[in-house]
NUTI-321048 format. One line per 5 residues: number of its first residue (from 1); their letters; for each residue x, y, z of N, C-alpha, C, CB. Coordinates in Angstrom, 2 decimals, decimal comma. Glycine has a CB too. Example, Ala and Ser with C-alpha at 12.3 -4.5 7.8 and 13.67 -1.06 7.14 Angstrom:
! NUTI-321048
1 = as = 13,19:-5,69:7,80:12,30:-4,50:7,80:13,20:-3,30:7,80:11,31:-4,47:9,05 ~ 12,85:-2,25:7,08:13,67:-1,06:7,14:12,90:0,03:7,87:14,08:-0,60:5,72
***
This chain:
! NUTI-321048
1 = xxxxx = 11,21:-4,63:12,88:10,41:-3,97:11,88:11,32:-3,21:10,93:9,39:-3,02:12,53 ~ 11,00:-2,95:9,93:11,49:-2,67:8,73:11,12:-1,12:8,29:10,96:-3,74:7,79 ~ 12,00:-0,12:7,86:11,95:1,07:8,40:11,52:1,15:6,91:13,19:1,88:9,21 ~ 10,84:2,18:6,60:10,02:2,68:5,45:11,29:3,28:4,46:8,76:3,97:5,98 ~ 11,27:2,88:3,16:12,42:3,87:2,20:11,44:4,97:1,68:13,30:2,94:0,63
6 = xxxxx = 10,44:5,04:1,84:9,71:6,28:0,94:10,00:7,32:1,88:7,92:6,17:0,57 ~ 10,12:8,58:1,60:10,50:9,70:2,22:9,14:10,60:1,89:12,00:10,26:1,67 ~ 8,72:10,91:1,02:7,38:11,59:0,71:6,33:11,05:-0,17:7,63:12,77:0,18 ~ 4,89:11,63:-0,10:3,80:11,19:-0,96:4,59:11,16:-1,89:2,53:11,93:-1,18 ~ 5,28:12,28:-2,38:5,71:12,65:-3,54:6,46:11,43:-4,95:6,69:13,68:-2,97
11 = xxxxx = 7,22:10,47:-3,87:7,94:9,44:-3,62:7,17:8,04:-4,72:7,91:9,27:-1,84 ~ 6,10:8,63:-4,15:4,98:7,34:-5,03:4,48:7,53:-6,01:3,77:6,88:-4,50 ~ 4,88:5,92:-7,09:4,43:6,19:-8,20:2,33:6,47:-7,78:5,07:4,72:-9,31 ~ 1,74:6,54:-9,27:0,28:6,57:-9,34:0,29:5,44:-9,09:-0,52:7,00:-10,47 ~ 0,36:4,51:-9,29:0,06:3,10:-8,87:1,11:1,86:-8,11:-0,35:2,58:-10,11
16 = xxxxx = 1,01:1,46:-7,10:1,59:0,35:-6,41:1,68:-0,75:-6,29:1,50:0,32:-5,77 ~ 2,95:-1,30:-6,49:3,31:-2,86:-6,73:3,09:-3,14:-5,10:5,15:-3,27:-7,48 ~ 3,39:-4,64:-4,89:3,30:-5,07:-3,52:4,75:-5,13:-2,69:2,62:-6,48:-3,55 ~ 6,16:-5,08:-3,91:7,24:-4,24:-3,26:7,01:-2,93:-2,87:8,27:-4,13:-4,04 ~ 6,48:-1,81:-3,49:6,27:-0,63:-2,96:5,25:-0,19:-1,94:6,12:-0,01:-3,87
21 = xxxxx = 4,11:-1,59:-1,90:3,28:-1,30:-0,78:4,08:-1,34:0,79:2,08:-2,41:-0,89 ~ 5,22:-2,64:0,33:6,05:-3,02:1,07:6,99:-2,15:1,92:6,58:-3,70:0,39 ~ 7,59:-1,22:0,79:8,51:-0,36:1,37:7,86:0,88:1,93:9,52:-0,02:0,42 ~ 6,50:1,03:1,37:5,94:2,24:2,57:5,41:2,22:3,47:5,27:3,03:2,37 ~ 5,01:0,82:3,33:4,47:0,54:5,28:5,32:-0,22:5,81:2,93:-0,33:5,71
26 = xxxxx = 6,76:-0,45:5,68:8,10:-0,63:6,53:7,53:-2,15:6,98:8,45:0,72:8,02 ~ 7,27:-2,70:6,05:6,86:-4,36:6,22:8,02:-5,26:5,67:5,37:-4,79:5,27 ~ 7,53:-6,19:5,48:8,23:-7,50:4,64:7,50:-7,85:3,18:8,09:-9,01:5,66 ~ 8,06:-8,21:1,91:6,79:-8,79:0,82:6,15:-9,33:1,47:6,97:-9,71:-0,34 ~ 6,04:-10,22:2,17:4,80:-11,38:2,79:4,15:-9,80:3,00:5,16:-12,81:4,60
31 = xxxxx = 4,23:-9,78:3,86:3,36:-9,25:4,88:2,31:-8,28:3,79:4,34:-8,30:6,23 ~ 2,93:-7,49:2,55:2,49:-6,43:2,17:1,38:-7,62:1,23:3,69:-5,18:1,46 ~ 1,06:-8,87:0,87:0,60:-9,45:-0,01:-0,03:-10,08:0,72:1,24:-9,96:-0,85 ~ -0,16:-10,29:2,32:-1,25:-10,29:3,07:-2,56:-9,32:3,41:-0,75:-10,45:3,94 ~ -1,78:-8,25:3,36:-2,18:-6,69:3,81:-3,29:-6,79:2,03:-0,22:-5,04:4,00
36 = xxxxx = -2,54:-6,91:0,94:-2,94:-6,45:-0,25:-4,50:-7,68:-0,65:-1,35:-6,52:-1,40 ~ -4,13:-8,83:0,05:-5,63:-9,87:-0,08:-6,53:-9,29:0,60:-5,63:-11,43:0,54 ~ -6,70:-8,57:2,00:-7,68:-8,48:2,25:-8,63:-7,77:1,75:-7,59:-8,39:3,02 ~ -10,40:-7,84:2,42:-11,03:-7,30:1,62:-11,37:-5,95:1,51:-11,81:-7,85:1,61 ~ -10,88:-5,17:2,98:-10,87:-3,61:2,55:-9,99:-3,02:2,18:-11,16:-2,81:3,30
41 = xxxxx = -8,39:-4,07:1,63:-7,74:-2,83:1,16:-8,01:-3,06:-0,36:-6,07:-2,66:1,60 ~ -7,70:-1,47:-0,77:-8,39:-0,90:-2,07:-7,26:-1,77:-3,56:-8,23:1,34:-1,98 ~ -7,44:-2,65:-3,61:-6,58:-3,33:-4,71:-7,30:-3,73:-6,28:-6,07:-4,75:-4,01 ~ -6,69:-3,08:-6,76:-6,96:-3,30:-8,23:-6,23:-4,72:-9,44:-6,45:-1,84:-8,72 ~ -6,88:-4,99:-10,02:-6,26:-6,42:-10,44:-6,06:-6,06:-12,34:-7,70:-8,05:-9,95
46 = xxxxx = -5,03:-6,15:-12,57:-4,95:-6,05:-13,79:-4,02:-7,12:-14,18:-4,63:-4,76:-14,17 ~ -4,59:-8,16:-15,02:-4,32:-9,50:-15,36:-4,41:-10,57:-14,13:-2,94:-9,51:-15,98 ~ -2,89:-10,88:-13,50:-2,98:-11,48:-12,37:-1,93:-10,55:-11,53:-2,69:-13,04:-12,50 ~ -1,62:-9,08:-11,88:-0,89:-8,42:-11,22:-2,13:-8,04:-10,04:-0,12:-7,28:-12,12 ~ -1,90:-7,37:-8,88:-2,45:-6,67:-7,76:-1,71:-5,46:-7,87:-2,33:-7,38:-6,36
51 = xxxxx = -2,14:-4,11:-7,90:-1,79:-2,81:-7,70:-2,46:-2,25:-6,75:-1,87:-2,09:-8,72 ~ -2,48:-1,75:-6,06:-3,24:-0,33:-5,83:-3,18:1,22:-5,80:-3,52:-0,38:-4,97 ~ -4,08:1,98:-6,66:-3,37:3,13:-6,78:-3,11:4,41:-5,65:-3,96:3,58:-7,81 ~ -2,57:5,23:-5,52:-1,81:6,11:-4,95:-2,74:6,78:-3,84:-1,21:7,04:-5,99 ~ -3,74:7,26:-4,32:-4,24:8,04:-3,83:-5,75:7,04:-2,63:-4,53:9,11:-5,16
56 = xxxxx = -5,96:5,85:-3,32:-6,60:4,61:-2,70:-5,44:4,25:-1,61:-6,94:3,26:-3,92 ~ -4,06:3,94:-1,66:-3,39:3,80:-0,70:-3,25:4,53:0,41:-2,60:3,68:-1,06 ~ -3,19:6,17:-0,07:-2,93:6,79:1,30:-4,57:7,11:1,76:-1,81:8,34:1,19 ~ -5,62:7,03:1,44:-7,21:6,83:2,10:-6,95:5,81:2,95:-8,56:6,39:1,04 ~ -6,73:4,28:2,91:-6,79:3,46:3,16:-5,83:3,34:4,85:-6,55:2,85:1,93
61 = xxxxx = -4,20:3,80:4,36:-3,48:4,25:5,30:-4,50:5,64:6,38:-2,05:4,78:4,41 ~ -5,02:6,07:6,08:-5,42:7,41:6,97:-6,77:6,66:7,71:-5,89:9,11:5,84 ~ -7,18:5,86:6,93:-8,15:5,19:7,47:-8,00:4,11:8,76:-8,62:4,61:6,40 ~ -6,95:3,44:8,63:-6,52:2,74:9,52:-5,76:3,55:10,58:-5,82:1,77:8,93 ~ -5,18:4,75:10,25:-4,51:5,33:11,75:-6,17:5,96:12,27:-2,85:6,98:11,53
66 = xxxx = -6,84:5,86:11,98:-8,04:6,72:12,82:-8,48:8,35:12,24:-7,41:6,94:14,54 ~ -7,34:8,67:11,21:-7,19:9,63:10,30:-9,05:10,26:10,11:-6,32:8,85:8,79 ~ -9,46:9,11:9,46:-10,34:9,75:8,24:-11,70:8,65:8,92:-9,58:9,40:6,11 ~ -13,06:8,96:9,17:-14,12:8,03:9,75:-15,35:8,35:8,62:-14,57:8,43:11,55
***
C-alpha cells in the first residue's frame, strides 16, 4: 500500500483531480478512478474531467470510516 503524501486538510486544493484523490487515500491512479466511478462517491463532471470537491471528499472519507451516519 501506498502511503498518503497529503499531510493536512489544509494540503487540499477546493477541488480534486483523481491524482490527488490518489495521493490522499494512499492508493494507486487505478484504484482512485475506480473509487471515483462509483455511485456514492461525490464526483463532479466538468467536460470529461471527474473532480470532486474538498469538502464532498472528506464527508465521503468520514463516511466510510463509520465517522459520520
Amino acid at each position: 500500500m501506498k502511503h498518503s503524501s497529503i499531510q493536512s486538510y489544509a494540503d487540499l486544493p477546493l477541488f480534486l483531480n483523481a491524482k490527488l484523490v490518489a495521493q490522499a487515500l494512499g492508493v494507486s491512479i487505478s484504484t482512485a478512478y475506480e473509487v471515483m466511478h462509483e455511485p456514492s462517491f461525490p464526483t463532479l463532471r466538468v467536460g470529461s474531467r471527474m473532480v470532486v470537491p474538498k469538502e464532498k471528499f472528506m464527508q465521503w472519507a468520514e463516511e466510510q470510516s463509520g465517522g459520520v451516519k
